[in-house]
N, CA, C and O of each residue as an XYZ file, in Angstrom:
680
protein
N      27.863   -143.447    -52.336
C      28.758   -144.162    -51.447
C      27.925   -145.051    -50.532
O      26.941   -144.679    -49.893
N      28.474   -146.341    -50.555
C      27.663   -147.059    -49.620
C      28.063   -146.869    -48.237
O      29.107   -146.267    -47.985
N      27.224   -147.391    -47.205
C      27.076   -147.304    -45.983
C      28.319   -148.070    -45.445
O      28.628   -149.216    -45.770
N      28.816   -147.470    -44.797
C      30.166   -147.686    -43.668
C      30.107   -148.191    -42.483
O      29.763   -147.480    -41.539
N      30.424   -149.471    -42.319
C      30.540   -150.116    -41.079
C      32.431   -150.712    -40.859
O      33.322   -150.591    -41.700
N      32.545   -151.352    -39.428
C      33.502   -151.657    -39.109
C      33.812   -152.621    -39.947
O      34.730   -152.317    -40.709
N      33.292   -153.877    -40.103
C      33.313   -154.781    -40.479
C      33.463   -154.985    -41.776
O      33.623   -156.059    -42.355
N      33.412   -154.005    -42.176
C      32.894   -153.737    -44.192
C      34.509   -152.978    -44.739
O      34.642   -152.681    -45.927
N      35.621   -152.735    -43.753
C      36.838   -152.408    -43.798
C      37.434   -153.433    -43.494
O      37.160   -154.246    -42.612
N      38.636   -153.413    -44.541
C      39.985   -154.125    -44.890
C      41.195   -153.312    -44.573
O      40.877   -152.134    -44.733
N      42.047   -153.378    -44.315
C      43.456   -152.421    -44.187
C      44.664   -153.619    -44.658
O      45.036   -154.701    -44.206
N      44.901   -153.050    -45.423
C      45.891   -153.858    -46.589
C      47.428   -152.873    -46.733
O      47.730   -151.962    -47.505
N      48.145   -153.514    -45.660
C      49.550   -153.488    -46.116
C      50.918   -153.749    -46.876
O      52.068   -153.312    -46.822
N      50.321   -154.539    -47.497
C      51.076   -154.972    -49.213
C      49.921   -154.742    -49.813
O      48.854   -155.321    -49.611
N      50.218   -153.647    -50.760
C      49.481   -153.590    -52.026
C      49.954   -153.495    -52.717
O      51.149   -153.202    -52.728
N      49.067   -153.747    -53.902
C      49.243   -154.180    -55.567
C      49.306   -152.813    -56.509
O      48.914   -151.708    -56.135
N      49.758   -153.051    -57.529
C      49.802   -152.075    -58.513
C      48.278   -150.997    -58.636
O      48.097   -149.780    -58.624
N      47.373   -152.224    -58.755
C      45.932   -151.427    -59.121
C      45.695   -150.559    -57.642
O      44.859   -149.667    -57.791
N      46.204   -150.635    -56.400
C      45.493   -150.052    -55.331
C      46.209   -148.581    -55.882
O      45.570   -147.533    -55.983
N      47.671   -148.729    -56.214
C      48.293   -147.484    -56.305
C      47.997   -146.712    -57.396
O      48.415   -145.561    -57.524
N      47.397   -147.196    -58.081
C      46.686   -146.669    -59.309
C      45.446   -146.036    -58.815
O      45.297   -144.839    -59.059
N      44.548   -146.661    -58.165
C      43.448   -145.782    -57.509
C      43.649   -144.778    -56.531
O      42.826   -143.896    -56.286
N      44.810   -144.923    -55.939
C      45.167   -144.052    -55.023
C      46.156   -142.691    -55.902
O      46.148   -141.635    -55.268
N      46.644   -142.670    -56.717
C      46.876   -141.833    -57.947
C      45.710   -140.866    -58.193
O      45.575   -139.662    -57.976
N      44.916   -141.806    -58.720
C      43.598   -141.541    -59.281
C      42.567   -140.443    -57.917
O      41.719   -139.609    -58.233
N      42.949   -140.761    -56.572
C      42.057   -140.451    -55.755
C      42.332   -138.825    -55.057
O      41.639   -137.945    -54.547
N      43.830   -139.055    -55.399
C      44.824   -137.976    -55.328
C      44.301   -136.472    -56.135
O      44.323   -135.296    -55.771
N      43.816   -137.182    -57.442
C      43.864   -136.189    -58.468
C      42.333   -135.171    -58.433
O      42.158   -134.012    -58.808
N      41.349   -136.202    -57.800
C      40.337   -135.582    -57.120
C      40.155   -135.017    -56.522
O      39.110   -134.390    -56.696
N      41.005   -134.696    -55.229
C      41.203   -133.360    -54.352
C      41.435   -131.979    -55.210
O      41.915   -131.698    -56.309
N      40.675   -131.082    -53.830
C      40.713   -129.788    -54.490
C      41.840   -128.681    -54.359
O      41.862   -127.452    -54.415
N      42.783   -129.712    -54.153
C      44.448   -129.074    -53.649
C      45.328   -129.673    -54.764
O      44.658   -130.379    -55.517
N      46.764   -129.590    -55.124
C      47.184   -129.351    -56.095
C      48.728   -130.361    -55.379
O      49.317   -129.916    -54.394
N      49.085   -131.415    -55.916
C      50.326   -132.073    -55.507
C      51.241   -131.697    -56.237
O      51.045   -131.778    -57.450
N      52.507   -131.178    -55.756
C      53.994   -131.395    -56.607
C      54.539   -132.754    -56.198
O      55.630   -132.872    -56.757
N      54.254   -133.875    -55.442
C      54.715   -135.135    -55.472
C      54.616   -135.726    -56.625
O      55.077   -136.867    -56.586
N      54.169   -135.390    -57.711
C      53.383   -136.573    -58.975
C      54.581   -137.702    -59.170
O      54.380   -138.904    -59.341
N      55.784   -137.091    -59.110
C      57.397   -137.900    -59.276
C      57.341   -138.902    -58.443
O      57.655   -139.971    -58.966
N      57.048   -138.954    -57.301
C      57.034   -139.232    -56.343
C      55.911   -140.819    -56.426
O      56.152   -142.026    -56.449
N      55.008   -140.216    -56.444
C      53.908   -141.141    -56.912
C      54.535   -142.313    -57.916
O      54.130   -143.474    -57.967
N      55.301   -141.906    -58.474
C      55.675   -142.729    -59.562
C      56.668   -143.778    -58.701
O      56.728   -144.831    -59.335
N      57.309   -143.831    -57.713
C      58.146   -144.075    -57.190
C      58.110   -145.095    -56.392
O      58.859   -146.068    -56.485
N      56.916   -144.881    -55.246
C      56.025   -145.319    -54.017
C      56.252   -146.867    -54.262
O      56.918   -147.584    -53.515
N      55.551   -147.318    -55.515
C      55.469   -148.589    -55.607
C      56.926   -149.874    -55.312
O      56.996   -150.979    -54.774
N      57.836   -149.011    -55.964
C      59.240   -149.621    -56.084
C      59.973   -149.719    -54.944
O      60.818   -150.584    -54.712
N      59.628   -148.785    -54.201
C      60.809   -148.469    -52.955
C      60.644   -149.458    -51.744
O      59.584   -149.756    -51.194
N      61.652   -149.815    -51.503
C      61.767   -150.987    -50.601
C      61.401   -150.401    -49.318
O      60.559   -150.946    -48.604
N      62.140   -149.037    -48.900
C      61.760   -148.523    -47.435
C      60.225   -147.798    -47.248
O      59.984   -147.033    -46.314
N      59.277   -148.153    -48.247
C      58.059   -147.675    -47.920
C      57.254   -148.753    -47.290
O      57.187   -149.902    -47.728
N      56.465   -148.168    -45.910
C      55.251   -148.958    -45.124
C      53.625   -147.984    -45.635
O      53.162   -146.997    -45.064
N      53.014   -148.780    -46.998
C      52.304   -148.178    -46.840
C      50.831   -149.194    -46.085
O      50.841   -150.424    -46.048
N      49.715   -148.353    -45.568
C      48.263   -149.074    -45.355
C      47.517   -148.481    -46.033
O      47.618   -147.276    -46.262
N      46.260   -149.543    -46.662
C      45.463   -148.436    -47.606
C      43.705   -148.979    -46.859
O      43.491   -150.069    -46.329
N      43.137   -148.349    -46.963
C      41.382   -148.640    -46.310
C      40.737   -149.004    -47.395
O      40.479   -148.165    -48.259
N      40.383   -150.278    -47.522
C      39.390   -150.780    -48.911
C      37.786   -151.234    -48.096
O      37.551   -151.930    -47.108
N      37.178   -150.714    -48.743
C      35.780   -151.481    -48.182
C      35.256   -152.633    -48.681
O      35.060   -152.556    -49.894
N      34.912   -153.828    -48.114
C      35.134   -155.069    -48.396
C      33.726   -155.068    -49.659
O      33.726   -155.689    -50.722
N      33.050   -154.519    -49.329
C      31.443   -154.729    -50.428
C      31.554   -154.354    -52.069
O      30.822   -154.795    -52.956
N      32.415   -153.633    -52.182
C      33.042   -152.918    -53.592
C      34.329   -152.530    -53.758
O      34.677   -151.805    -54.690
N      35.365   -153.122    -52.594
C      36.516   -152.673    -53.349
C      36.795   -151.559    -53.672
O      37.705   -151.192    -54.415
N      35.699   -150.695    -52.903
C      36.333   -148.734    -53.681
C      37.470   -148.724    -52.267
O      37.180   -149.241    -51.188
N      38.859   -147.985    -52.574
C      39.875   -147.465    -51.882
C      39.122   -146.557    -51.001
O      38.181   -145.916    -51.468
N      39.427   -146.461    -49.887
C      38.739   -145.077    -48.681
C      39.906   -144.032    -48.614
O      39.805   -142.812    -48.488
N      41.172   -144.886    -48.741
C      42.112   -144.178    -48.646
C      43.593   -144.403    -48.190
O      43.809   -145.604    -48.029
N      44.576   -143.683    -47.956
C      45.743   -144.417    -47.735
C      46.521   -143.603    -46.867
O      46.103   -142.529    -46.434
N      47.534   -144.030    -46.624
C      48.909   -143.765    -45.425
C      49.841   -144.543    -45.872
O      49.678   -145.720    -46.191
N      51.481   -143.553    -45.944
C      52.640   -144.438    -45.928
C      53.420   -143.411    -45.106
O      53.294   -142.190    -45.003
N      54.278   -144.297    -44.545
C      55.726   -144.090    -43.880
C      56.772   -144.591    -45.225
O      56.636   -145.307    -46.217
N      57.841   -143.786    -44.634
C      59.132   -144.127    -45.665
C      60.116   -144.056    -44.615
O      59.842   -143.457    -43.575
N      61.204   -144.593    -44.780
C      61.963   -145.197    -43.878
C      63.621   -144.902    -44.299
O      64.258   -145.642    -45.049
N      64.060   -143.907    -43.777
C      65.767   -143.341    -44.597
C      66.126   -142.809    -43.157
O      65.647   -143.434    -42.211
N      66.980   -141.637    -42.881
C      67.735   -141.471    -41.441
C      66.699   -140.974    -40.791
O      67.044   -140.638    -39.658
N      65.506   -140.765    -41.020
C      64.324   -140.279    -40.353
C      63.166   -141.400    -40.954
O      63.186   -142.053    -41.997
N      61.988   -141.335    -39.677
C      60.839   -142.023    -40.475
C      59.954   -141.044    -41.282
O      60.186   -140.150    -40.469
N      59.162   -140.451    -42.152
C      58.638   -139.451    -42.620
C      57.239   -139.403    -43.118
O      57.188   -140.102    -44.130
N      56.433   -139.038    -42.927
C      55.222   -139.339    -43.596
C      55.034   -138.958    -44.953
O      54.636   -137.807    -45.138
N      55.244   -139.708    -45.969
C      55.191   -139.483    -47.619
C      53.224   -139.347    -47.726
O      52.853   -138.852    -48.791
N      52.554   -139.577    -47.147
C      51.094   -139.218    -47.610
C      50.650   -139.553    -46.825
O      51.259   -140.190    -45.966
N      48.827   -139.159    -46.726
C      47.976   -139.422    -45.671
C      46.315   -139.006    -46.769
O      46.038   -138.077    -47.528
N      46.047   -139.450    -46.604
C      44.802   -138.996    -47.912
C      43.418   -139.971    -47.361
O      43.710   -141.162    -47.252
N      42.106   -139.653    -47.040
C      41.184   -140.577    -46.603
C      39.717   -139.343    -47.940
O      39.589   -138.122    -48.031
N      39.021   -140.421    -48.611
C      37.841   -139.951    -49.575
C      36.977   -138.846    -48.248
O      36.715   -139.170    -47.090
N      36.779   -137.902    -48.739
C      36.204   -137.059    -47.620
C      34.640   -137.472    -47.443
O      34.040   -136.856    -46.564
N      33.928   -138.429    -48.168
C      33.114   -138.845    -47.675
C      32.809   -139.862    -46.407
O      31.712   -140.154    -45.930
N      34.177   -140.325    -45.998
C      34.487   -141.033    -45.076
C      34.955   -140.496    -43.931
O      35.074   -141.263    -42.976
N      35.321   -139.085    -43.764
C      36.097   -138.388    -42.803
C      35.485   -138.551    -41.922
O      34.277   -138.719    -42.088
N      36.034   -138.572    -40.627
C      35.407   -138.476    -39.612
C      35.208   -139.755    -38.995
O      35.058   -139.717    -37.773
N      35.170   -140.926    -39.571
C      34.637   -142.214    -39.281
C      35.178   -143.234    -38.242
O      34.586   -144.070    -37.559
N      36.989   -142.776    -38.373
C      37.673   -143.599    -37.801
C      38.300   -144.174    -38.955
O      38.351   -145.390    -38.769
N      38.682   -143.935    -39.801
C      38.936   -144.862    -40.592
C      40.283   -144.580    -40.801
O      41.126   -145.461    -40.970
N      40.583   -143.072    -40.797
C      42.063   -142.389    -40.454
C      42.865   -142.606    -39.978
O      44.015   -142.669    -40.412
N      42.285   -142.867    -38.441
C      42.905   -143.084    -37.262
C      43.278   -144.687    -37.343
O      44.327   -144.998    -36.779
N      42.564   -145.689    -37.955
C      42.993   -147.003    -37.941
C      44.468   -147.130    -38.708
O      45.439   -147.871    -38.558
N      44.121   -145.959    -39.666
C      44.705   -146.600    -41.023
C      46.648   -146.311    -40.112
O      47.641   -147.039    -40.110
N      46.410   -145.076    -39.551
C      47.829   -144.755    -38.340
C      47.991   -145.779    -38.062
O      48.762   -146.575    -38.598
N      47.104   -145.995    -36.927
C      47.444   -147.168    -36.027
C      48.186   -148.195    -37.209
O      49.407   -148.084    -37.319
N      47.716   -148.849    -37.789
C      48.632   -150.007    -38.492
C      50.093   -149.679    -38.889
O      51.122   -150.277    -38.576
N      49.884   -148.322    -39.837
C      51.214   -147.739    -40.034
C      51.937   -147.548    -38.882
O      53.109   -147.274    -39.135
N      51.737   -147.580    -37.984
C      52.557   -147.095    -36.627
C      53.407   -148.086    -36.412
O      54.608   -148.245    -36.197
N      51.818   -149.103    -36.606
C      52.294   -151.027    -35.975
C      53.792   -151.128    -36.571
O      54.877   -151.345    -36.031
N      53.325   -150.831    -38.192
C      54.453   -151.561    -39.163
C      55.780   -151.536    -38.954
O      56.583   -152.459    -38.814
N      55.985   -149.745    -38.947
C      56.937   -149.000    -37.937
C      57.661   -149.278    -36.770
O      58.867   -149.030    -36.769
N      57.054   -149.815    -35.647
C      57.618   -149.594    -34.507
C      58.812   -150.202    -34.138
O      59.273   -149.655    -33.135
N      59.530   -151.162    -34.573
C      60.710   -150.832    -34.492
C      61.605   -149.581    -34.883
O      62.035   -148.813    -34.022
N      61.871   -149.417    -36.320
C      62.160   -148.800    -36.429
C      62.284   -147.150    -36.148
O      63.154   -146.295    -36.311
N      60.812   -147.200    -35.592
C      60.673   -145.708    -34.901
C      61.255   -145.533    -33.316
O      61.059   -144.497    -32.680
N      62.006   -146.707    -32.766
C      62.246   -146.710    -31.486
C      63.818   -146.375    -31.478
O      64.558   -146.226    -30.506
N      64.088   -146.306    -32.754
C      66.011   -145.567    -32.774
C      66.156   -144.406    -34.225
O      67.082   -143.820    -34.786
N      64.904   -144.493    -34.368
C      65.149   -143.133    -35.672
C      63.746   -141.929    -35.350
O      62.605   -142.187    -34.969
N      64.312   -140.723    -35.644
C      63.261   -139.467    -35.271
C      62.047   -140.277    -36.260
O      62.347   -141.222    -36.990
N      60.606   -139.715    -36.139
C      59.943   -139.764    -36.838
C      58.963   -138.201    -36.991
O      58.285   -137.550    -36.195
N      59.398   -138.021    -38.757
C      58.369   -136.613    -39.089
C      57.376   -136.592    -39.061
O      57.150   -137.772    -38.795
N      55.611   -135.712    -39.194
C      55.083   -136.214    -39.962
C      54.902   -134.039    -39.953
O      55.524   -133.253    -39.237
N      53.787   -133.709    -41.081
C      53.354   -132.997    -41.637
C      51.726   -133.120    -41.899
O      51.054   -133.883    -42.592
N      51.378   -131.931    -40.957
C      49.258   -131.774    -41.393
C      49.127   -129.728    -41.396
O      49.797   -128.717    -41.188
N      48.285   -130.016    -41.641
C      47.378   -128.753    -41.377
C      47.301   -128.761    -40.365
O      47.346   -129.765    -39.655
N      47.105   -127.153    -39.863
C      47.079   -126.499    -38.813
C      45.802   -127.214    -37.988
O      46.026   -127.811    -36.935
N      44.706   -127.129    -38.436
C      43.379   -127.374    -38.269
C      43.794   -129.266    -37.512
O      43.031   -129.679    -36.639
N      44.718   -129.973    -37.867
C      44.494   -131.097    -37.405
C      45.506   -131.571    -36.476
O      45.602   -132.746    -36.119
N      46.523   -130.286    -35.961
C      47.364   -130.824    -35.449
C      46.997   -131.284    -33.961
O      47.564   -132.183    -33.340
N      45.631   -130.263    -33.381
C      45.152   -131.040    -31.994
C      44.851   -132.387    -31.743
O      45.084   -133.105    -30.771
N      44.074   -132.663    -33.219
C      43.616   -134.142    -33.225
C      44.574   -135.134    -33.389
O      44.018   -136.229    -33.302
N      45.929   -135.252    -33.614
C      46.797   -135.898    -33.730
C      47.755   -135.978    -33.099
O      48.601   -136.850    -33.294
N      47.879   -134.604    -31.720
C      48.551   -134.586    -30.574
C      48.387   -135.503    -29.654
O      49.239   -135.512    -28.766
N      47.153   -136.639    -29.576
C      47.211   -137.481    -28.089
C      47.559   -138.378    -28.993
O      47.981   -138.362    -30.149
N      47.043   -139.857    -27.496
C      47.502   -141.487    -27.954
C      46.807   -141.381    -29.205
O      45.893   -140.601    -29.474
N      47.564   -142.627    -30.263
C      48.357   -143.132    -29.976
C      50.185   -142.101    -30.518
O      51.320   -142.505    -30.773
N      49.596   -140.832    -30.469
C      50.574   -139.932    -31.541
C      50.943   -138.996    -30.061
O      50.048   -138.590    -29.319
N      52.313   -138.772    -29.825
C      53.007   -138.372    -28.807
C      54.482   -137.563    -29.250
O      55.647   -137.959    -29.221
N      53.907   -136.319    -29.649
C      54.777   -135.263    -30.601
C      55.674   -134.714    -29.573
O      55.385   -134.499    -28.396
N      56.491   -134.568    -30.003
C      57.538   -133.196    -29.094
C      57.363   -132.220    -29.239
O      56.994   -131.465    -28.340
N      57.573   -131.865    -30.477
C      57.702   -130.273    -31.143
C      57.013   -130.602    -32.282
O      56.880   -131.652    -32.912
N      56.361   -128.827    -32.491
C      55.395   -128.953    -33.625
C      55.834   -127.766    -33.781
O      56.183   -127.030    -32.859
N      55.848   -127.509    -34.896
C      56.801   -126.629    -35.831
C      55.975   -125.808    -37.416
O      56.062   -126.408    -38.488
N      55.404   -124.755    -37.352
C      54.957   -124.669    -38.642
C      55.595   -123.849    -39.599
O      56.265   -122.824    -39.472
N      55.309   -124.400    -40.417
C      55.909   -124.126    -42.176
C      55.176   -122.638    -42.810
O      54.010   -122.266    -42.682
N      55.970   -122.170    -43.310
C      55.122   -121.076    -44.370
C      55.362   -120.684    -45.923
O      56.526   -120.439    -46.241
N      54.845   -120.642    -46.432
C      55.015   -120.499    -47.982
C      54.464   -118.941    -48.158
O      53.444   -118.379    -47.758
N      55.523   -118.535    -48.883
C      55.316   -117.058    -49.138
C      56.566   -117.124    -50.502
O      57.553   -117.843    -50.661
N      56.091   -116.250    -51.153
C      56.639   -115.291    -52.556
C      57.003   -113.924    -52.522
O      56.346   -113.091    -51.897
N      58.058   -113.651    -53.190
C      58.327   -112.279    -53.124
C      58.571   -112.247    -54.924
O      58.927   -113.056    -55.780
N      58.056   -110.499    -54.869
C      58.925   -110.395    -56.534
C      60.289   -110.365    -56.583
O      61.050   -109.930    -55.720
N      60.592   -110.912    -57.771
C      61.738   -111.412    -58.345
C      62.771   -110.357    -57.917
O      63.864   -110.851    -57.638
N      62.682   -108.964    -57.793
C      63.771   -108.271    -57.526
C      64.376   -108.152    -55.761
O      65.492   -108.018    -55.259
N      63.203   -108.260    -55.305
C      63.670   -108.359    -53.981
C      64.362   -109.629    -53.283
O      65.286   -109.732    -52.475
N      63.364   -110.732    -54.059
C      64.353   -111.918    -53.905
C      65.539   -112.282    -54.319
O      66.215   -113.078    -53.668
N      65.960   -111.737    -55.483
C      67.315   -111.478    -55.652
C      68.339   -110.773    -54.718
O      69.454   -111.210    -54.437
N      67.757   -109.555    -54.262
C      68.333   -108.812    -53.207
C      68.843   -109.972    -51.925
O      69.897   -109.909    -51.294
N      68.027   -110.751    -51.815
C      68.457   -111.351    -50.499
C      69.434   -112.526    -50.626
O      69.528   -113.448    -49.816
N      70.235   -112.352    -51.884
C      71.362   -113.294    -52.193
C      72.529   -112.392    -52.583
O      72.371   -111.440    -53.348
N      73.799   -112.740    -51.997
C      74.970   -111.887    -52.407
C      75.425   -112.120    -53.840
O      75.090   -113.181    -54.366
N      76.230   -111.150    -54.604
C      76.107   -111.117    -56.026
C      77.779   -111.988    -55.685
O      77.621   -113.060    -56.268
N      78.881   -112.007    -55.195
C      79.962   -112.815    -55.182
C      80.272   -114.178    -55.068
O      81.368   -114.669    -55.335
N      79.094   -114.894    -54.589
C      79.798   -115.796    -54.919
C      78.134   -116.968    -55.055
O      77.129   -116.441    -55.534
N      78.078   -118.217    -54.670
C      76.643   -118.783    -55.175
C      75.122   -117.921    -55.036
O      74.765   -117.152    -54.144
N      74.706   -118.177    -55.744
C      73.191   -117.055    -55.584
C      72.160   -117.887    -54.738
O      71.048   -117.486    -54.393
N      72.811   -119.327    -54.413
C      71.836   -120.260    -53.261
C      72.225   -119.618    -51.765
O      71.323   -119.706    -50.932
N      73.637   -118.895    -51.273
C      73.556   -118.767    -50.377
C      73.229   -117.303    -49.989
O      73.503   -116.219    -50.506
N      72.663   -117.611    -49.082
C      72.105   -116.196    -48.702
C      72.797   -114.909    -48.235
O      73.993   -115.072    -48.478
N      72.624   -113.837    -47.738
C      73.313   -113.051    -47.127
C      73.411   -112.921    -46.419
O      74.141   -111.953    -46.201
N      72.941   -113.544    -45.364
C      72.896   -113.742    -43.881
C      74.227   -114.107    -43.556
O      74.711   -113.577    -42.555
N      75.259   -115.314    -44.533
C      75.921   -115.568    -44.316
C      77.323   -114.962    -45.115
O      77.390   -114.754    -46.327
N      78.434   -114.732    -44.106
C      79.522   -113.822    -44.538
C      80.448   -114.440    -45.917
O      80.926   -115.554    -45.703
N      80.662   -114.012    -46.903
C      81.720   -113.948    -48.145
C      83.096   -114.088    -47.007
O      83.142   -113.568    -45.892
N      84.147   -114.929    -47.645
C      85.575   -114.828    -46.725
C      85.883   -114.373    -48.292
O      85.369   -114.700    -49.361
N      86.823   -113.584    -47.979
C      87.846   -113.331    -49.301
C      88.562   -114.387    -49.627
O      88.783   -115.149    -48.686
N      88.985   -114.672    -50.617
C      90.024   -115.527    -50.720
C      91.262   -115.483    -50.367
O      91.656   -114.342    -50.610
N      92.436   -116.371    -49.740
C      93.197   -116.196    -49.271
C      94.791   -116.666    -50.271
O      95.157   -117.823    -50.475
N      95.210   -115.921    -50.555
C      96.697   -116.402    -51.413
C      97.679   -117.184    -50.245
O      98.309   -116.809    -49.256
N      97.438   -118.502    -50.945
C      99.010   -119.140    -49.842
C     100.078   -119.363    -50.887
O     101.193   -119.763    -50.554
């Protein structure tokens, strides 16, 4: 990897087919596992996506990318920077623009986003001004107990928490 300066960065908010192709590609290199792949397929077409991507001007290798998507909420659909670059600032720019792109629209609609635990301090100050932070958990149960926690009368999506009415003859 070549040497990283300010000046040697591009941030490109219309991109082309080939950026999203490397950014596919850059995706698949991490040592974590996406169920977006559908999704990916999608990105390019959709009118309500703001994405920014970090190209380094000397070779054209992608550093990395950020999009917003834009429906009754703003949402963060990805955030991905080459981990040889972490740390650099290059993250934090790539926000800032996405923010730019945004800011109307973020001034009359909620905006989500989603990180790791590990980064939510660093993304709590300017220019990022959270309300509530909220964490997620992923857990499995075996198949029999998870069954248990759905009533057998009537959909097996709703849970038991919530009451069965009998049906009523009019």
């Amino acid at each position: 990897m070549q040497q990283l300066t300010e000046e040697n960065v591009q941030f490109i908010r219309h991109s082309t087919p080939e950026i999203w192709d490397e950014m596919r590609d850059l995706v698949r290199t991490m040592p974590w596992t996406s169920m977006d792949e559908a999704m990916w397929q999608l990105l390019p077409e959709m009118e309500n996506i703001y994405p920014v991507f970090a190209v380094r001007k000397s070779d054209n290798c992608l550093l990395g990318g950020v999009a917003l998507v834009e429906r009754d909420v703003v949402f963060g659909a990805f955030y991905l920077i080459r981990p040889e670059v972490r740390g650099l600032g290059v993250g934090l720019k790539m926000i800032a623009h996405v923010l730019d792109s945004v800011a109307n629209v973020s001034k009359i609609k909620p905006m989500l986003a989603r990180a790791v635990t590990a980064m939510v301090k660093k993304y709590s100050g300017p220019p990022f001004y959270a309300i509530h932070h909220h964490e997620l958990y992923l857990f499995t149960l075996p198949r029999k107990e998870l069954l248990q926690l759905f009533p057998r009368l009537c959909s097996t999506l709703m849970p038991k928490s919530f009451k069965v009415r009998p049906k009523r003859n009019i």
